[in-house]
N, C-alpha and C positions, 0 to 999 in steps of 0.2 A: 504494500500500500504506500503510496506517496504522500507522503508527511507534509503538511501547509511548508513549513522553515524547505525542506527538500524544493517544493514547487515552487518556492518563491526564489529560491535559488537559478530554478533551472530557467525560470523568466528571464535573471537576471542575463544567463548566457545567450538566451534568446534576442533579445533586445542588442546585448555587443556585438552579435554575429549580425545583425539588421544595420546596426548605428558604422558599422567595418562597411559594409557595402556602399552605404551611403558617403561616407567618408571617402570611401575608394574613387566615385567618380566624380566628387567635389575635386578632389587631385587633380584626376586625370583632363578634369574643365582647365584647370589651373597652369596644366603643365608640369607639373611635381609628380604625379603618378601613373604606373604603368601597366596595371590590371585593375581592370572590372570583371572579370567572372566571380558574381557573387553566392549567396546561398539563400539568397531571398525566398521565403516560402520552405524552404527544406529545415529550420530551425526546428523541426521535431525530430532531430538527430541528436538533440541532448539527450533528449530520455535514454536513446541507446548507450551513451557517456557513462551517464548516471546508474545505467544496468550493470557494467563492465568495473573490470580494477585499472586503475591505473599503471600497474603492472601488465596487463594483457595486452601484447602488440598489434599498434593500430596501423590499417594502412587504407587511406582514408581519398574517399571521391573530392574531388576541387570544391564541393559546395556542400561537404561536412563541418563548417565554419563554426555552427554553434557544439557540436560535439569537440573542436577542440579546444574552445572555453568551458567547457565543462570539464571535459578531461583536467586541464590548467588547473580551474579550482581546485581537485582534490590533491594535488602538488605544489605543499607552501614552498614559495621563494619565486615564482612565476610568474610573469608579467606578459599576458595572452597578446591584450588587446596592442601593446607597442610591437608586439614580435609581429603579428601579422602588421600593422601600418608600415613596420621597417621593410617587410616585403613589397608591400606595395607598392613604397618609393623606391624599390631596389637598393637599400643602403648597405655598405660594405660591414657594418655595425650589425645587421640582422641575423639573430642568435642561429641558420641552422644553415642556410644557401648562403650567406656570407654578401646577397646582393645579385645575384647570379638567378635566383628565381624566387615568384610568390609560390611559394609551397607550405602543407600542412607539417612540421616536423619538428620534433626534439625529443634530444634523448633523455630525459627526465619524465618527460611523460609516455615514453616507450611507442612513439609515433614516427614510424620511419616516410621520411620523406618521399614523395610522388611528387611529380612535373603533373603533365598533361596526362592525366587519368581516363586513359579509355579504353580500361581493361588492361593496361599489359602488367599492370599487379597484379590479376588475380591468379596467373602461375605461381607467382612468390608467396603470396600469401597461402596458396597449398602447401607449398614450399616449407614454410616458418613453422606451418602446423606440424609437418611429418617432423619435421627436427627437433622438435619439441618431444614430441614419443621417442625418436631416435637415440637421442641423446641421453635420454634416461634408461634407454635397455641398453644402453653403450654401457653406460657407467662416467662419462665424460662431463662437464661443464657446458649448458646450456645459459642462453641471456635471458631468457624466459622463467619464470617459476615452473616448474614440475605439473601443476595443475592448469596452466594460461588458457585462456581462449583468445585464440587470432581473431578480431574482428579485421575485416576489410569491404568497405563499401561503394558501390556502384552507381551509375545512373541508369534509367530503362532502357534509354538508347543503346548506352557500352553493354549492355546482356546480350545484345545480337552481335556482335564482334566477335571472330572466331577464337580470338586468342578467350573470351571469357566464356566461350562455348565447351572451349576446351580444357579451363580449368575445371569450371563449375561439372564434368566428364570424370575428368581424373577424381576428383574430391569420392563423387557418388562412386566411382571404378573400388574407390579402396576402402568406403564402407560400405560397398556387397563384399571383397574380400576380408571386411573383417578388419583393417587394418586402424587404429585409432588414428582419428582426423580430428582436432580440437581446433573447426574454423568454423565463423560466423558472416555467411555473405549476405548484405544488406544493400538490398536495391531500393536503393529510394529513387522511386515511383513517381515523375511527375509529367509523365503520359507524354512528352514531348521533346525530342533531341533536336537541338536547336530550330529550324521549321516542319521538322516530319516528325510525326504523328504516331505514336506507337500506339498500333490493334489495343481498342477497350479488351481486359483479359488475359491479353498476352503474358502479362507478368505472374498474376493474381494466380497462375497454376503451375510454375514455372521451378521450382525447386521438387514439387511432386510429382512433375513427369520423367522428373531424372529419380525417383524411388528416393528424395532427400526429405527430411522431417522440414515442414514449413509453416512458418507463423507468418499471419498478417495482423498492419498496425497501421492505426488510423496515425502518419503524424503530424497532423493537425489539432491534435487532443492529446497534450502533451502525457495527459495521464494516463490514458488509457494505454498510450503508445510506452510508458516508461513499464506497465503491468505487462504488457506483453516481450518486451523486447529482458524484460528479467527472467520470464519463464524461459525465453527462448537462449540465454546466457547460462542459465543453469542446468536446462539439460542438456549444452554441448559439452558444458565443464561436467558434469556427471557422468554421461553418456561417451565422450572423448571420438564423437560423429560430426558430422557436418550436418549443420541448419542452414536454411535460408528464410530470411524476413524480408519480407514484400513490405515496404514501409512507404505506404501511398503518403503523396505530398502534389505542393502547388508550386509552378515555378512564375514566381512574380519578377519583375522586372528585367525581363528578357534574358536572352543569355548571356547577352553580357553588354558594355555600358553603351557600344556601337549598333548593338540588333536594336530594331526597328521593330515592334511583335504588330504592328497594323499591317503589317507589309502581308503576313501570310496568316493572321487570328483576327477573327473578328473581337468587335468591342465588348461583346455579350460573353465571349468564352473568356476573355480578360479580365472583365468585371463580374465573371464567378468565380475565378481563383479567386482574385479579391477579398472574396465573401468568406474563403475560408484559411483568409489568412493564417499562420496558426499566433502569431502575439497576440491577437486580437480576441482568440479562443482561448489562450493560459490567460489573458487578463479579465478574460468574462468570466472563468473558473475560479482567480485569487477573489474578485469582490462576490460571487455566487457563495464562494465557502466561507466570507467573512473577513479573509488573510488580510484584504486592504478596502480604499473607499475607490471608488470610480477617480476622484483629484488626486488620490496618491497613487494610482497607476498613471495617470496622467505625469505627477510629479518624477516617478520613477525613470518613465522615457524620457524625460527634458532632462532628466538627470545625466542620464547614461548618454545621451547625446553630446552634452556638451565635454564629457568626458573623453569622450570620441575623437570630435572634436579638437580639443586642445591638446592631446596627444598629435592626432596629425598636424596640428601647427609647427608643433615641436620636431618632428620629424620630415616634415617637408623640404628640409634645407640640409638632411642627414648626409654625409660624405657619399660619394658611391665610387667604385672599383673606379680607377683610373688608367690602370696600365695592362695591359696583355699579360704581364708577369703576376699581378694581383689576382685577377680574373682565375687563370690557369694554374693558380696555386696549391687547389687541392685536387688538381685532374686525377693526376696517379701518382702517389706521395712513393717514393724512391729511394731506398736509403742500399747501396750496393755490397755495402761491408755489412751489415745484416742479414744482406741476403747470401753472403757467400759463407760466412759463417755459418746461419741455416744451416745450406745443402751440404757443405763440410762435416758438420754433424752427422746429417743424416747420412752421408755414404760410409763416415768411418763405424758409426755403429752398426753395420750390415756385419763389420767381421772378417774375417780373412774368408778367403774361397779359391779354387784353383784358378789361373787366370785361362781358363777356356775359351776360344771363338765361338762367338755366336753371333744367329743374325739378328737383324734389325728387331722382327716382331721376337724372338728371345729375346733379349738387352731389354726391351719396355716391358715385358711381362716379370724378367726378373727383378726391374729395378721399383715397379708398382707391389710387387710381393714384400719387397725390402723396405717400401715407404709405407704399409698396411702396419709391416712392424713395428716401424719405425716412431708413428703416429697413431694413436688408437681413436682419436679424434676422425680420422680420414678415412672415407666411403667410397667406392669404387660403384658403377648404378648406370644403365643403358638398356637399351636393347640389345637382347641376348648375350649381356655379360655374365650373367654367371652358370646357367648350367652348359650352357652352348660352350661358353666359352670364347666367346666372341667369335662374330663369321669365319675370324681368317684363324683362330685360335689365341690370339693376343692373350685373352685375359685367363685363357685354360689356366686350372687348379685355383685361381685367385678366391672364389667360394670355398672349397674344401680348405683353405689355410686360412680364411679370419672369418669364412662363416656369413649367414646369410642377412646376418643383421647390418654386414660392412659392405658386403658382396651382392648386388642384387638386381634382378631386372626389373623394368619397369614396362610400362605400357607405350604402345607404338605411335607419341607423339612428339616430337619435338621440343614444342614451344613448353610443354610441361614437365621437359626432361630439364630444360635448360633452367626451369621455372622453379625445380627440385634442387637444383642448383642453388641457385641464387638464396631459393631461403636457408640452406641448408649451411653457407658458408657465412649467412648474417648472423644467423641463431649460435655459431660456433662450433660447427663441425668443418673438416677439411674439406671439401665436397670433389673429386674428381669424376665426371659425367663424360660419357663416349653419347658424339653421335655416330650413327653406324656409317653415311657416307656425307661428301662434305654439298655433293647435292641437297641432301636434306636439312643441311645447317640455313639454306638460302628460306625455307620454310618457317623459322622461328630467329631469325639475326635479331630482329629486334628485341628480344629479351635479353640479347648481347647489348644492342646498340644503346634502345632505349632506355632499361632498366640495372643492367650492370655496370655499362659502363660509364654511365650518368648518378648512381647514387654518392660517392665519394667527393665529385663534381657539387650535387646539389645539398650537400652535407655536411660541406668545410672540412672535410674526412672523419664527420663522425661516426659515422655507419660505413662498412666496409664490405665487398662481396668477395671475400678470397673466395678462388675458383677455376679450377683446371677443366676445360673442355678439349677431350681430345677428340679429332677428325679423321678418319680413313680417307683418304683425296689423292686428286692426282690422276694420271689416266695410266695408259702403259700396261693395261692385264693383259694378258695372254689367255685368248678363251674364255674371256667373258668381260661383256662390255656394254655400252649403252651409254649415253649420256647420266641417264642418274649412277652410273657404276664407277663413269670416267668423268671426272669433274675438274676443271682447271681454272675455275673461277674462283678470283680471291680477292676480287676490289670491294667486295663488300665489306672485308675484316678489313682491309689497310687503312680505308681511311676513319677507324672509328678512332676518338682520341683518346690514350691511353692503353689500348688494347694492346698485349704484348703473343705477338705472332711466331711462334716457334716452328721450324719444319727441317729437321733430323734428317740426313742420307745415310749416317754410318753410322752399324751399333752402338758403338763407345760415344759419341755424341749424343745420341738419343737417350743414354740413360741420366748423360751429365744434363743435359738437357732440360731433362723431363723431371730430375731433382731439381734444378735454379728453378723452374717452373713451378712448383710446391713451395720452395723455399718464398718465392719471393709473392704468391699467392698465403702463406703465413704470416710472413712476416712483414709485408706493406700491405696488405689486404689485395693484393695485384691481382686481373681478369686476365687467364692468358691463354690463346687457342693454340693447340700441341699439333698441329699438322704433319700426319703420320701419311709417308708414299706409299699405297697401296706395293703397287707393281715389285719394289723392292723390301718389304715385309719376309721374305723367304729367299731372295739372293741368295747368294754364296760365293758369283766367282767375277770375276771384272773382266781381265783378257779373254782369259779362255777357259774351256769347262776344265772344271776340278781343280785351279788352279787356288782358289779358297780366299782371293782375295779380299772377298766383302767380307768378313764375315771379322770378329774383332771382339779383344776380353773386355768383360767390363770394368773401367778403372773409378776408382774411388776420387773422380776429380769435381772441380766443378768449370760450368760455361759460363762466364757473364752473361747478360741478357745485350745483345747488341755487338756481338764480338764474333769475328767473321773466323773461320779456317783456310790456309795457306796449303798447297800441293805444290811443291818446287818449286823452286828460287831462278827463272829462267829470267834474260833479258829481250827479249822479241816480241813476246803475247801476252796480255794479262785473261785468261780466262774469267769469267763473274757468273754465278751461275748458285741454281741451290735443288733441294730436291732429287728427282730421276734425271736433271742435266748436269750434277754432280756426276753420275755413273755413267754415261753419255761424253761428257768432256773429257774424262781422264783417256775412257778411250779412245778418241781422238787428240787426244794432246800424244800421247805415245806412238800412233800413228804417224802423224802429224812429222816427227822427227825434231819439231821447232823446239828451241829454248822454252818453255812455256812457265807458267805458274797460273795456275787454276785455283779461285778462291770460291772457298764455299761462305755463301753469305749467313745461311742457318739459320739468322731472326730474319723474318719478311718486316716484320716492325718493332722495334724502331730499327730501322736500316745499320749496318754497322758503316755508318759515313767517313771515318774515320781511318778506318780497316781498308775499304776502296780506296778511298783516295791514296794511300797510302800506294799501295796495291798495282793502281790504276799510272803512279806517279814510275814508279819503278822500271814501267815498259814504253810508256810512251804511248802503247796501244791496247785497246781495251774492245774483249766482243762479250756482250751480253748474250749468256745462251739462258731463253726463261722460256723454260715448258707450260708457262700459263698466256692467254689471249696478249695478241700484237696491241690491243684497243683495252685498257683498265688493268693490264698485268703489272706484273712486279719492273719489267725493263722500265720503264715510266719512268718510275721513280729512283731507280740506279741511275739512269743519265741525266734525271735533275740534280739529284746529288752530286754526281761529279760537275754539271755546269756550276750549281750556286757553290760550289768550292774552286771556282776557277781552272779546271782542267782544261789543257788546250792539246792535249792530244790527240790522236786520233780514235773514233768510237764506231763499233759498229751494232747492231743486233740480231738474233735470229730467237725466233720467238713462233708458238703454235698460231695455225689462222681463226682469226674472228667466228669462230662459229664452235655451233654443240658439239660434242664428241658422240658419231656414230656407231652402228654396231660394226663388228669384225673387222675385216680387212679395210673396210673403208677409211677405218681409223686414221689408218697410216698416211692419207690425203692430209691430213687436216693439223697433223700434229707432228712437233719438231723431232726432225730424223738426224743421226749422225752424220750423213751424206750433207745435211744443208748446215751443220756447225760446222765441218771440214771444208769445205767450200767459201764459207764468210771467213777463216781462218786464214787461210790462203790469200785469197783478194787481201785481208786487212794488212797481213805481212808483209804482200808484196808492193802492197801499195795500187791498189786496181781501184777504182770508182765505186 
């Protein structure tokens, strides 16, 4: 039951989150401010505040405004209503984005930061919830209480987004299997995404067609709406399943301070939101129960107004980011001698071992078995990782050695795998997730681009996604192929900022590799994609068969992130090259007869600019051989690098052609062959056009 002192409370957050919107586009008249998406009309998302602990991780719809003053309330030392105005003016002072964006966040009130919420939390937030069970049959340290409930809220528009189709999928996937899921999805209902019109109903059945436990809540009636939204809080926390509350609302004053709602609503559908305002309904309910008189809810608003008010005066004039270096301060925080520490640890505790060759896909499987050890924290989770053992074998035995609570498969989506990720590395677990080919990473990037690689950004790094996503990619099979099989697309990773792009040609690299890659996902909270060559997964030999040259012990060293490999000290050729053009160049370099030196670049980002040039500088002459597209590939951005370094040498490249990779033999049309690296080799030597 809601206690008068309780309701008159939740007014009070009601009224901040109304008087914040208003304020917001008094700014933005002004010139001082720089968002209007308000929460006008959705102010019946206190009640669900007021249902929740403060302790329970929030991840929260852009016009959840009055839920995060109520949340605030129950966390002495917080000042709601300046943290959001300092958003609004973007000031570099604002306690969570730093200026950088108006977002819901802080870590005091255990609200992790979202941008533009349109669904692509609601992986994560599946995410926070499993880790939360995880972490406690681990036996490991979770940021969560033992008993939390994940709230994460929506609008009815973002419920038809596939990414939220396919969480709200997974949640219900893993309570038919049984699996505890302590998450509360909350669509607040207000029939309309920005001019289109969501189906009367649509939502109203929408948690119990996916077989999920669903409460609906008037929140316009802040009381009713705080009774239900407790009942439905307590049986997630009891029950440790997924809910869904349908939390019908009004949205008043368009979608944000630019929409126009004459343009596509008549006056009559506007002037019945209106009606059920919900301030206007808690303040019919304070003077109905006695709490106040009709003047002192009047007093009340004029109060909180000018409170408002004089806050945004105060902060209209607030500092804001000035330099490129301010802005991108907390992109991907870096500390190198931590990280090499790390991974040094972690290879010297693996132990002595005979120093045996092995290939590529050995080296990562032994050296995932050795960081399983190494870390009890860290989860290894894809499709067909663990009894399969991965398609190609990679992760064979990794279940039978740490067991199915570390080792485990998931369900065949993507954006949910990445999504299990993400919350799994915030909540404090390791999280290493395979997608099975890197075609289907193009399916779910955005919970790289969007969500990963942007929370530490909109954070000031206080929330962090440590996280290893490793990719089967690359083309080059023999006997089985296709474009989703043979994939050479990789401009989508490079240019996301801060994303650290790993891609191993030789055992011994791959393992040192793949430990800085954990190490520095530990220890900065670093996103880092592990780009594993299919085609050379089971090598063995470089010249000629049996000759055993691929194959390599694995050493207890480490890679820095950004630091190229060298193959001969020649003066004639600089080879540059990474991947299956590692394995490709050396052959032809030996061919070749030329002086060469062939450098493997190894991180695709950040580039080892240094390394090249270096490299590049040595010979005079420099051919890019990149097995990924002539249009968006990796060469791009090696021959930018050598220009904005001043190289005046000479350069060439050879590079696959602009298109898909087909099946079988036709392959071979479209993608860089040893004949067209020997050939640009030659001409560059000789000095030919």
């Amino acid at each position: 039951m809601l206690t008068d002192t309780r309701l008159l409370e939740l007014y009070d957050s009601q009224l901040g989150s109304r008087h914040l919107d208003l304020a917001a586009r008094e700014l933005r008249a002004e010139g001082a401010g720089f968002y209007t998406i308000g929460s006008a009309g959705h102010e019946g998302n206190a009640a669900v505040a007021a249902a929740l602990r403060p302790t329970d991780p929030a991840l929260l719809h852009y016009r959840s405004g009055a839920f995060y003053l109520e949340r605030a309330r129950q966390v002495p030392g917080t000042d709601p209503l300046r943290d959001v105005l300092l958003g609004v003016v973007a000031a570099a002072s604002e306690p969570i984005a730093g200026g950088r964006h108006k977002v819901f966040g802080h870590p005091k009130l255990n609200v992790i930061p979202q941008t533009s919420t349109i669904a692509s939390h609601l992986p994560r937030a599946v995410g926070v919830a499993l880790a939360v069970e995880r972490a406690a049959k681990l036996g490991v340290e979770c940021a969560w209480p033992r008993d939390s409930v994940v709230v994460c809220s929506f609008g009815d528009a973002s419920a038809n987004h596939s990414t939220a189709v396919g969480a709200l999928n997974t949640a219900a996937y893993c309570a038919h299997q049984g699996l505890p899921l302590p998450v509360l999805f909350v669509c607040e209902d207000n029939g309309i995404g920005i001019s289109v019109r969501t189906p009367s109903g649509w939502i109203a059945s929408y948690g119990s067609r996916l077989g999920m436990r669903q409460f609906t809540a008037d929140g316009c009636d802040v009381a009713s709406a705080y009774e239900v939204a407790a009942e439905a809080a307590e049986w997630v926390r009891a029950t440790r399943r997924p809910a869904f509350l349908h939390l019908r609302t009004v949205r008043l004053m368009g979608h944000a301070g630019s929409d126009a709602e004459v343009a596509y609503r008549s006056r009559a559908e506007i002037a019945a939101d209106e009606e059920r305002d919900p301030l206007t309904a808690t303040a019919r309910l304070l003077v109905a129960r006695g709490v106040v008189t009709e003047d002192e809810v009047a007093a009340l608003a004029e109060a909180k107004r000018e409170e408002v008010r004089a806050i945004a005066r105060e902060v209209a004039s607030a500092a804001r980011l000035e330099t490129a270096r301010a802005v991108m301060a907390s992109l991907a925080p870096s500390r190198p001698a931590a990280v090499a520490g790390e991974a040094v640890a972690a290879a010297r505790a693996t132990g002595a071992r005979p120093a045996e060759p092995v290939t590529l896909a050995q080296a990562i499987n032994q050296t995932l078995a050795d960081l399983l050890d190494h870390y009890p924290e860290m989860v290894v989770f894809g499709e067909d990782v663990a009894r399969k053992g991965g398609v190609y074998g990679v992760t064979r035995g990794l279940l039978r050695r740490a067991g199915a609570g570390r080792v485990f498969d998931t369900l065949l989506d993507e954006q949910s795998i990445l999504g299990l990720a993400l919350g799994a590395g915030l909540s404090g677990l390791l999280p290493v997730a395979e997608i099975q080919y890197l075609a289907y990473l193009h399916n779910a990037v955005d919970q790289i681009r969007g969500e990963a690689a942007t929370l530490s950004f909109f954070s000031s790094g206080q929330y962090r996604n440590p996280m290893v996503v490793r990719v089967a990619g690359y083309a080059y099979q023999k006997g089985f192929g296709g474009h989703f099989h043979n994939d050479n697309a990789v401009a989508s990773l490079r240019d996301i900022p801060g994303l650290v792009v790993a891609t191993p040609s030789r055992p011994d690299d791959a393992a040192a590799m793949l430990r800085t890659c954990v190490a520095a996902a530990r220890a900065d909270g670093r996103v880092c994609v592990f780009l594993e060559p299919i085609a050379l997964y089971h090598t063995r030999d470089l010249h000629e068969e049996g000759d055993g040259e691929w194959l390599a012990p694995i050493a207890a060293k480490h890679v820095p992130i950004g630091r190229a490999r060298v193959y001969g000290s020649g003066d004639q050729l600089t080879i540059v090259t990474f991947g299956n053009g590692l394995h490709m160049s050396l052959r032809v370099a030996r061919r070749l007869g030329l002086r060469c030196r062939v450098v493997d670049l190894r991180w695709v980002s950040p580039l080892p600019a240094d390394d090249l040039l270096r490299e590049a500088t040595a010979t005079g002459k420099v051919l890019v051989v990149d097995e990924t597209r002539r249009s968006g590939g990796v060469s791009e951005g090696v021959l930018a690098a050598l220009a904005d370094a001043g190289f005046d040498g000479r350069v060439a490249r050879v590079t696959s052609k602009d298109s898909f990779v087909p099946l079988g033999d036709a392959a071979a049309h479209v993608l860089l062959t040893e004949d067209e690296i020997e050939a640009a080799a030659l001409d560059l030597v000789r000095g030919r056009p």
